[in-house]
Every structure is written in structure tokens, then in C-alpha cells.
C-alpha positions in Angstrom: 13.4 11.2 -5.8 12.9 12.5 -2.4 16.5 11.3 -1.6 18.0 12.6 -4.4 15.8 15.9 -3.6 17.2 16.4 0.0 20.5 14.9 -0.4 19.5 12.0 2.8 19.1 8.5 2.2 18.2 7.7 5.8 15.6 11.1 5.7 14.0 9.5 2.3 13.2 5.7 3.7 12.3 6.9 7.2 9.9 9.1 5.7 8.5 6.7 3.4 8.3 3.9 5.8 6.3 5.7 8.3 4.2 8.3 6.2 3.4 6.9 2.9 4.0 3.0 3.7 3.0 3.4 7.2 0.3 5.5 9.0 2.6 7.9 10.7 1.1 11.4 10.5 3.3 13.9 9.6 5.1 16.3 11.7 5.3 19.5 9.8 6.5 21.9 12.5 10.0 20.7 12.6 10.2 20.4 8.5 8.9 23.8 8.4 11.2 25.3 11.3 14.5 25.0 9.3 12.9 27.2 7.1 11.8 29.2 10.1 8.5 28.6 9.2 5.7 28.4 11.9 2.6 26.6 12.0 -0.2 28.8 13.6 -4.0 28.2 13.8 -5.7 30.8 11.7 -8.4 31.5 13.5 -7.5 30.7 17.1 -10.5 30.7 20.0 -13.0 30.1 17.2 -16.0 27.6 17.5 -15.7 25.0 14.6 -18.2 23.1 13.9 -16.7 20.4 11.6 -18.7 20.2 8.0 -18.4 22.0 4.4 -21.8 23.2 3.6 -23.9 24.0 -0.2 -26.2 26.8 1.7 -27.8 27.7 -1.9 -31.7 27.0 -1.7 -32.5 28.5 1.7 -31.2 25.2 3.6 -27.7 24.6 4.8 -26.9 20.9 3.4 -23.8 19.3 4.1 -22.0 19.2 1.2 -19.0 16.5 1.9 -17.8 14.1 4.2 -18.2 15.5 8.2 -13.9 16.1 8.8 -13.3 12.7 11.1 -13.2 13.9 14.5 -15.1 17.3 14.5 -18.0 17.8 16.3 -20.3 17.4 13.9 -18.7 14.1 12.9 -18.6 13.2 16.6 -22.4 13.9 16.5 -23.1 11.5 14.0 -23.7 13.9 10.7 -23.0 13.5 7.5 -22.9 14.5 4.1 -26.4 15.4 2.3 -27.4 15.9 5.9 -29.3 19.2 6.1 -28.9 21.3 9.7 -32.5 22.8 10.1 -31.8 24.6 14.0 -28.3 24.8 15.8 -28.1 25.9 19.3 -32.1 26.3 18.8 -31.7 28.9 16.1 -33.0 28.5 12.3 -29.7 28.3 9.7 -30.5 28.5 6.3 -27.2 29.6 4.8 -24.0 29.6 5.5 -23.9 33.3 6.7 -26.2 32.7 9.3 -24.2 29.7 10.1 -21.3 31.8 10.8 -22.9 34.3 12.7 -23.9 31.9 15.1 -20.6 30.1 15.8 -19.3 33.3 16.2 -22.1 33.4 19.5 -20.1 30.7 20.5 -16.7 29.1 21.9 -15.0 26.0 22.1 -16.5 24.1 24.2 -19.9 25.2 24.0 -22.5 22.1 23.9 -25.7 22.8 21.3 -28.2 21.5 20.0 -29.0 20.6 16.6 -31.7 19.8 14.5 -31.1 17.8 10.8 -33.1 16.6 7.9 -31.9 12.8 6.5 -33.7 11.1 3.7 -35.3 9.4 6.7 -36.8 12.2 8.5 -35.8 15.1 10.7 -33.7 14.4 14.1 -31.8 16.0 16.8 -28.8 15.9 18.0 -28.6 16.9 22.2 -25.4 17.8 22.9 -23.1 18.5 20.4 -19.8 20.0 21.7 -17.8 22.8 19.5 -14.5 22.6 19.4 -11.7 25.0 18.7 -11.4 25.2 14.5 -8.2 23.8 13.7 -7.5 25.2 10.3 -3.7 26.2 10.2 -1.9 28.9 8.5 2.3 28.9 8.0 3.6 31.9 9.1 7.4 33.2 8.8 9.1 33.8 11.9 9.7 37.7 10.9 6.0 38.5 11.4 6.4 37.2 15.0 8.7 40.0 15.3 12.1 37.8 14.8 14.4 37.8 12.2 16.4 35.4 10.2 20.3 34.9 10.0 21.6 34.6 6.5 22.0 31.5 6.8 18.4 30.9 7.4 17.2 33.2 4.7 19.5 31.4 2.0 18.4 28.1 3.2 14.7 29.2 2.5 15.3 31.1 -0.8 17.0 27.7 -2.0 14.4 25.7 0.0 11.4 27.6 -1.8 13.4 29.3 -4.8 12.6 27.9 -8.6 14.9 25.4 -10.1 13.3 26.1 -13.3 15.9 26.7 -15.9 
């Protein structure tokens, strides 16, 4: 299908050979660029902290998986973990959560306090890191503009086929 999508027989078993068969990450920037589409990081200079949290009942559980990588999963946390102190300050919800990382910059190390089924431990130095949540953003807001060319090959690109 994905041959018969983009016309390219070599494109379509590359691509399946290295990212679905194989481990290849994907490479969106380039994909996206013919569109003249840009990858930018939405919040940029942000600390991240690396978890999804449930902060209903006046404590800030982890609600899924850490994201492989982040600090948090670096620091050993986990889901159904509950964060009691970070940077030596009570959290209890999210907002306080974010009020605090916004105290803070990548690279900062903190502390950290958290409840497991097994008791309460601490965490000495975990290091935040710059949140890497991405947004696409068309090259016009970046103050450029697009040939016609470009424009037609992103209204077919994105454009209903729908009949």
C-alpha cells in the first residue's frame, strides 16, 4: 500500500525494512520538509521531568510507564509511584507540579521523595532535562513562504481523496 501510496517501490521496502521490520527510528524532518513542514520543540528551555501523572486525591501518582529515557525514568520511577517532595518541596497535584519545574531548567539536579508499595524513598540527584515534546510547524510562520509548487505538493500531500 505504501508503494502504491507514494508511487516508490524502493521508498516502500526501505522504509519497511528499517522502521517496521527493523528498529530504525524514523526520521520525520526530512518527510515533513517536502511539505515544508518543520519539526520544532513546543516548549523549548523547559524542565521536563519525564512521567504522566493522576494528581486527583491530594497526591501526585504516576499514572503510566516513566517515558524511557527521561529523568524520572533515569531515576528509577515508575508507574503507581507516588512523588511526595521534588527539589524539597511538597507536590500534591499536578499544578503544583508544574509550578515547580517552571523554578527550574534543564539541567537542574533535585531531589525527590516517592511512595512505592514498599515504603517511601528518595531519589538524590535527579537531573531535568529539556522536555522534548514536538510541535510541526509550516515554514510560513517562520516568516518564509512557499513556491507553488510547494503549496500544491502539500494540498495534495494533506488534501482528502475522499470521493
Amino acid at each position: 500500500m505504501l508503494a502504491e501510496v507514494s508511487g516508490d517501490n524502493a521508498f516502500a521496502e526501505s522504509f519497511f525494512q528499517r522502521h517496521i521490520l527493523g528498529n530504525e527510528v524514523i526520521d520525520y524532518a526530512p518527510l515533513l520538509g517536502r511539505a515544508r513542514l518543520l519539526l520544532r520543540l513546543s516548549n523549548p528551555g523547559d524542565a521536563y521531568f519525564g512521567a504522566s501523572f493522576d494528581g486527583s486525591g491530594g497526591e501526585l501518582r504516576i499514572s503510566a510507564p516513566t517515558n524511557f529515557g527521561s529523568p524520572a525514568h533515569r531515576a528509577g520511577l515508575d508507574q503507581d509511584d507516588v512523588v511526595l517532595e521534588l527539589a524539597a518541596r511538597r507536590v500534591q497535584d499536578t499544578g503544583a507540579l508544574r509550578r515547580l519545574l517552571a523554578d527550574h531548567s534543564p539541567g537542574d539536579r533535585v531531589t525527590v521523595s516517592y511512595r512505592r508499595r514498599d515504603g517511601t524513598r528518595g531519589v538524590e540527584d535527579l537531573t531535568l532535562s529539556e522536555n522534548p515534546e514536538i510541535r510541526i510547524v509550516p515554514i510560513e510562520e517562520t516568516g518564509s513562504s512557499l513556491s507553488e509548487a510547494q503549496q500544491r505538493f502539500r494540498n495534495d500531500w494533506l488534501g482528502s481523496r475522499a470521493r
